[in-house]
N, C-alpha and C positions, 0 to 999 in steps of 0.2 A: 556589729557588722562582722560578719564569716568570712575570712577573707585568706587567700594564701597568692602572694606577689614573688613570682621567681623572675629573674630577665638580669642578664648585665646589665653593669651601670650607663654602659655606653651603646646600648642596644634600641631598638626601634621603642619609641614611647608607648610604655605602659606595660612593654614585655609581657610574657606570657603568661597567661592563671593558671594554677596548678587545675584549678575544676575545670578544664578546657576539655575538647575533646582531643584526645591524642591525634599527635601529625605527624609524620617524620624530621626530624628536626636534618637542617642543612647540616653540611660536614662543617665542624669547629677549626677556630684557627689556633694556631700554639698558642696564642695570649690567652684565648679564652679557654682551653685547655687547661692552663696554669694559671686560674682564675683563682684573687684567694676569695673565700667565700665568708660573707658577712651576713649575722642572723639577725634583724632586729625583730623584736615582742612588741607588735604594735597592732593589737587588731582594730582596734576604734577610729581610725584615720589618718590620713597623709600617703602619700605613694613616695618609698623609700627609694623604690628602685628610679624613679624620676629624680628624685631628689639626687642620687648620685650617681647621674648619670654622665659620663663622660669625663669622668674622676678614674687616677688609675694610681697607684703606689710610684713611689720612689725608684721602685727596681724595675718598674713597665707595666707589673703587671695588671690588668684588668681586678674590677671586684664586682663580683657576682651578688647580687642580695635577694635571699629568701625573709621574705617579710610576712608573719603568722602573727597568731593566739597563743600563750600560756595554754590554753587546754588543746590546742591541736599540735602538741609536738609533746614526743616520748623520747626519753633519753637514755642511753646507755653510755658509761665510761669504764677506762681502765686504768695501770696504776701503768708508768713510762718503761717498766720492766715487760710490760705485756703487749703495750702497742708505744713505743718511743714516736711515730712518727703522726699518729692520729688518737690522741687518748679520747675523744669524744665524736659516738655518730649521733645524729639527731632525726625520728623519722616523724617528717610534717605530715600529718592528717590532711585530705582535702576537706572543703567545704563541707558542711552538712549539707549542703542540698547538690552539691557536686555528683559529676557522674566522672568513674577515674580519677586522674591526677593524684598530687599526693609526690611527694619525693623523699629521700633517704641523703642526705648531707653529712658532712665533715669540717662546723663552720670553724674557721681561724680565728672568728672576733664576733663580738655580740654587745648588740644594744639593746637596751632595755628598757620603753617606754611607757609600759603598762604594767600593774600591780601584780604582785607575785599572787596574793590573796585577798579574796574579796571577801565579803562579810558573810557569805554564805558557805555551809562545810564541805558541798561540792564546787565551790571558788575556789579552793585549795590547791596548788601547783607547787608546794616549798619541796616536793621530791626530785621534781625537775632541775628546780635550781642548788639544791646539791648534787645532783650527778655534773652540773657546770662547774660549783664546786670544787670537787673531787677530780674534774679534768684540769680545773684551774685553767680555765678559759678566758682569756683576756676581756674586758668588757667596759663598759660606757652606762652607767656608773659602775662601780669598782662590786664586784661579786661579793666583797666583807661588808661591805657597806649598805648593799641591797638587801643583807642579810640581817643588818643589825635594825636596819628601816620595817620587819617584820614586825616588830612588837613597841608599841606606845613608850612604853615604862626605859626604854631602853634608848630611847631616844631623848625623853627628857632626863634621865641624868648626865647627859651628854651638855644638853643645853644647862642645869642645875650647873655642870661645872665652868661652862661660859659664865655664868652669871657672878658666883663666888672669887672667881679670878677677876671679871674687870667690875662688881657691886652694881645694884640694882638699879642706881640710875643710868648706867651705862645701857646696861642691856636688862631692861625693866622686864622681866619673865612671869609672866601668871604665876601668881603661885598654886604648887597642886598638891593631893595626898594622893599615896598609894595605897591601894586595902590587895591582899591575894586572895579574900574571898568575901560573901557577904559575913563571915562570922566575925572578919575584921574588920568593920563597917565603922568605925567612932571617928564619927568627921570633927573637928574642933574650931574648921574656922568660920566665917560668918552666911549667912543666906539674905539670899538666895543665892545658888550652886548650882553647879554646874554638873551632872554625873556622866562621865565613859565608859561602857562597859567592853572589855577585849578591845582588839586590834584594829578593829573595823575605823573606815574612814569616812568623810564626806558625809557628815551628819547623822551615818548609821549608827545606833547602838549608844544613843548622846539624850539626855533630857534634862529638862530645869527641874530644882529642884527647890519649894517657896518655903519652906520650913525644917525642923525635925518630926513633927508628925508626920509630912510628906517622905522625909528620910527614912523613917518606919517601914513603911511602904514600900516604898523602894530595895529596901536589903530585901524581903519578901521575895520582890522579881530577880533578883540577884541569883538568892538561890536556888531557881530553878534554872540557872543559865551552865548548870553543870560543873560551877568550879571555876567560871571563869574571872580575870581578875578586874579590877574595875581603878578610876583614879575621879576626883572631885576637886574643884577650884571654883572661887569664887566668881558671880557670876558679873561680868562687864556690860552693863546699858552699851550701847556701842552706835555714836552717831552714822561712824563708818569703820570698813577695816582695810585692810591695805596690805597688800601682799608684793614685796622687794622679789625679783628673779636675778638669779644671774647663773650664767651660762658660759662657761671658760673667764674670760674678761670682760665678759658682756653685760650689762647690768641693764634692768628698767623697773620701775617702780607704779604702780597700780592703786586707786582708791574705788575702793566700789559702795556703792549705796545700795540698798536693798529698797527693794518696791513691795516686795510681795507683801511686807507685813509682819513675816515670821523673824523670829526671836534668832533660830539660826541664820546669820548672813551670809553663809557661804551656800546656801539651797536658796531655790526659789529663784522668781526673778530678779536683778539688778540692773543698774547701771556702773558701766565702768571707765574710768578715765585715767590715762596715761597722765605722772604730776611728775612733777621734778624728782633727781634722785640727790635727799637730803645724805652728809656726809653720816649722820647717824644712822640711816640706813644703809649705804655700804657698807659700812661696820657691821652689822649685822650678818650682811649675807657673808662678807669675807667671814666670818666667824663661824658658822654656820658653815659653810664650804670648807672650812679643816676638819670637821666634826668625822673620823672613823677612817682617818688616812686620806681623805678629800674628796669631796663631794663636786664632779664636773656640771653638772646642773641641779640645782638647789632652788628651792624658795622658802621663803619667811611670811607667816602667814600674823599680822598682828591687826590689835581693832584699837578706835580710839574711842575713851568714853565720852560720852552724849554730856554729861555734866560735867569735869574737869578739864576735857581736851586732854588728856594723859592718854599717851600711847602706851600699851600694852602690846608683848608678844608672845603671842598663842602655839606656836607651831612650827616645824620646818619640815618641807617636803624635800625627798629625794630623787631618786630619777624617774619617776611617774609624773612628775610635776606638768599641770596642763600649761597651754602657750593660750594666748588673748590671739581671737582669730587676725584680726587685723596685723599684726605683725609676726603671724606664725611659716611664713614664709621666710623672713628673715632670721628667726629664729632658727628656725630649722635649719638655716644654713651652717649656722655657728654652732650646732649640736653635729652637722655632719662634717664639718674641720675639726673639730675635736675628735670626732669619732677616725678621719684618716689620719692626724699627726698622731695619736695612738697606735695606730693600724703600722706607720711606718717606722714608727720606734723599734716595736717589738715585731712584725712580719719580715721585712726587711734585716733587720740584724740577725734573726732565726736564721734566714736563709744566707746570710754572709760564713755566716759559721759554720753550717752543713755543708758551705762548697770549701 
């Protein structure tokens, strides 16, 4: 969904679409004048600007939110010797099927709720988020961290050193191999396996793998993926799996069954159910949530095997992380306090000190 959401937070519900047709807008009042202005990256759903609506900073002032796509916002920055008072403009695209709209911004603070890149090579946006980068633009989750959440490999040695520090029963981690190409391809541990190829998420770029003949095979399509790198782990039967969230202080915990049938449980249909949150999994996510200078909303994505009952954990999501609709209301609340007591740490004490 094509979506661009401009309006104060405290403004008439739903505020204004950039695809609108142009109006003259009423005369501004000083707050909204000195509105700071907040980007979030959310084109798939939620209305941000409802969501913080009649929310306003510590020092008074209003917060404006332009709410886009990764692909409809271009970014320019500079270095504080060049512009000290605005190192980043941002100009949002309107809708593709939009007539007009479209605006040019200067945001203060930025959230980030959709994936920088997608599994396809025009899903690509990592330019963007280094010119955010390079402005050092404050953010929800942390700009290092969204960055280090790019690439698979880099996230499981992160988790590899959780593991080593508190040992494997503690925090029981899939084990995985890494190859940098199919020429590196000598899997050693048992099948059926599990193979990833590149960065890609949510069951793209992933297949079973029932043997070393079938591994054969596989290095094969490898190589035609241009160099890309790939990682293999053993493969979990999985009665169910179960994914721990937590969000500031906020914790829930989730078991989902699969219906469809298919071998990946996180595609396809399911069912899903809110279960208690065991103390072993809070340990997780609080773990998981230090990972890269700290991670404000996180989740843990683990499966339990069909045969032992032995939990395994697969994965951890960064600030793309989805919300279970039935409590995503409330979620989102606690992603959007997060997002102000940020907002007034660092906007608020800026402006203490330029006055």
């Amino acid at each position: 969904m094509d979506f661009i959401r401009k309006a104060l937070a405290h403004g008439e519900p739903g505020g204004n679409s950039a695809g609108a047709p142009n109006e003259a807008e009423p005369e501004k009042s000083s707050s909204e004048a000195t509105a700071a202005t907040l980007l979030v990256l959310q084109a798939d759903a939620y209305d941000w600007a409802a969501i913080f609506r009649g929310r306003r900073l510590n020092d008074g002032r209003s917060i404006r939110v332009v709410q886009t796509g990764w692909d409809k916002i271009r970014v320019s920055a500079n270095s504080p010797r060049m512009s000290p008072s605005f190192p980043i403009v941002v100009d949002v695209l309107p809708a593709s099927d939009a007539v007009g709209g479209g605006c040019t911004i200067k945001p203060d603070f930025l959230l980030v709720r959709n994936e920088v890149r997608g599994a396809l090579g025009t899903q690509d946006y990592r330019n963007s988020l280094f010119g955010m980068m390079f402005a050092d633009l404050p953010s929800v989750n942390s700009l290092s961290s969204i960055y280090n959440f790019l690439e698979r490999p880099i996230v499981q040695a992160e988790l590899n050193k959780i593991e080593r520090r508190l040992g494997s029963e503690r925090f029981p981690l899939v084990p995985q191999a890494y190859f940098s190409s199919h020429s590196a391809m000598m899997y050693g541990d048992k099948f059926p396996c599990v193979l990833k190829v590149g960065h890609a998420h949510a069951g793209a770029g992933k297949m079973r793998v029932r043997d070393h003949r079938d591994w054969e095979d596989v290095r094969s399509v490898v190589l035609m993926t241009e160099g890309k790198y790939c990682t293999a782990e053993p493969f979990v039967e999985g009665d169910h799996d179960l994914r721990i969230q937590k969000i500031g202080d906020h914790y829930r915990a989730y078991r989902r069954r699969s219906v469809s049938g298919t071998w990946k449980t996180n595609t396809g249909c399911s069912v899903v159910e809110e279960i208690p949150l065991a103390p072993a999994y809070k340990m997780w996510a609080d773990e998981a949530s230090g990972m890269f200078g700290g991670l404000d909303v996180c989740t843990v994505d683990a499966i339990c095997e069909a045969e032992t009952g032995r939990e395994y954990i697969l994965e951890v999501n960064g600030t793309s992380s989805g919300l279970l609709p039935d409590h995503s209301d409330e979620d989102n609340t606690h992603i959007r306090d997060i997002v102000l007591n940020k907002m007034n740490s660092v906007l608020c004490a800026e402006l203490e000190q330029e006055r």
